[in-house]
N, C-alpha and C positions, 0 to 999 in steps of 0.2 A: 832188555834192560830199560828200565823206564824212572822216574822222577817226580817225586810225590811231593807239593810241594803248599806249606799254608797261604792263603789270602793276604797275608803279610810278607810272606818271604817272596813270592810273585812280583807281588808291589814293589819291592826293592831290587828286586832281579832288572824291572822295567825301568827303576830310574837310574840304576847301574848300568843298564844299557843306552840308555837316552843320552849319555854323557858322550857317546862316540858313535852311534847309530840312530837311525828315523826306523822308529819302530810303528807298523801299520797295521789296525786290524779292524775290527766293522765296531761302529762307531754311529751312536743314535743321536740323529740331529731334529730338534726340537720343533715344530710349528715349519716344518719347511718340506712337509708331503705333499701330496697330490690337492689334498686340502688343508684350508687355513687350520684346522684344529689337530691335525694328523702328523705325526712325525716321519722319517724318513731314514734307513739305515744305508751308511753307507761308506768305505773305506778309506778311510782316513788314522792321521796320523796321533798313538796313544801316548798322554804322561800316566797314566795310573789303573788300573786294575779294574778299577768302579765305570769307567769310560766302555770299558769293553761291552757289547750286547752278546751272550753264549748264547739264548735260548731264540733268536729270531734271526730269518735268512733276506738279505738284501738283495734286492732284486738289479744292483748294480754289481758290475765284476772288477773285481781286484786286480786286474789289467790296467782299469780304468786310471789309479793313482800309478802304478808304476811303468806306464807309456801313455804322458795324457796327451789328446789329441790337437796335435798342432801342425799337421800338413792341411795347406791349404788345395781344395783339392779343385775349385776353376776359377779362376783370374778374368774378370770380365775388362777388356781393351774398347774404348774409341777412339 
């Protein structure tokens, strides 16, 4: 069974869900790639439909937003 749904009703699915859940999916970030001209996709958090990238694969994992890295892993002591 599956769910066919329009460009619009999506959109509203997502802001129906943003009212009680952080909805995450890849997500093209502007002028902030490897170079200044370059964009950069990577997972983060969506309000709208048109936010989403379907057709390109980010070379960051989706791990990354939902365990992001904060063990410190050596403690330098004098």
């Amino acid at each position: 069974m599956g769910w066919k749904l329009t460009k619009a009703a999506f959109n509203d699915l997502i802001v129906q869900l943003n009212a009680d859940y952080t909805i995450l999916g890849p997500k093209r970030f502007v002028n902030r790639g490897r170079y200044s001209d370059m964009g950069l996709i990577r997972y983060d958090e969506v309000k709208n439909f048109d936010e989403i990238v379907w057709n390109e694969k980010s070379t960051f994992s989706p791990k990354e937003v939902v365990f992001p890295i904060i063990q410190t892993l050596f403690l330098l002591y004098r």
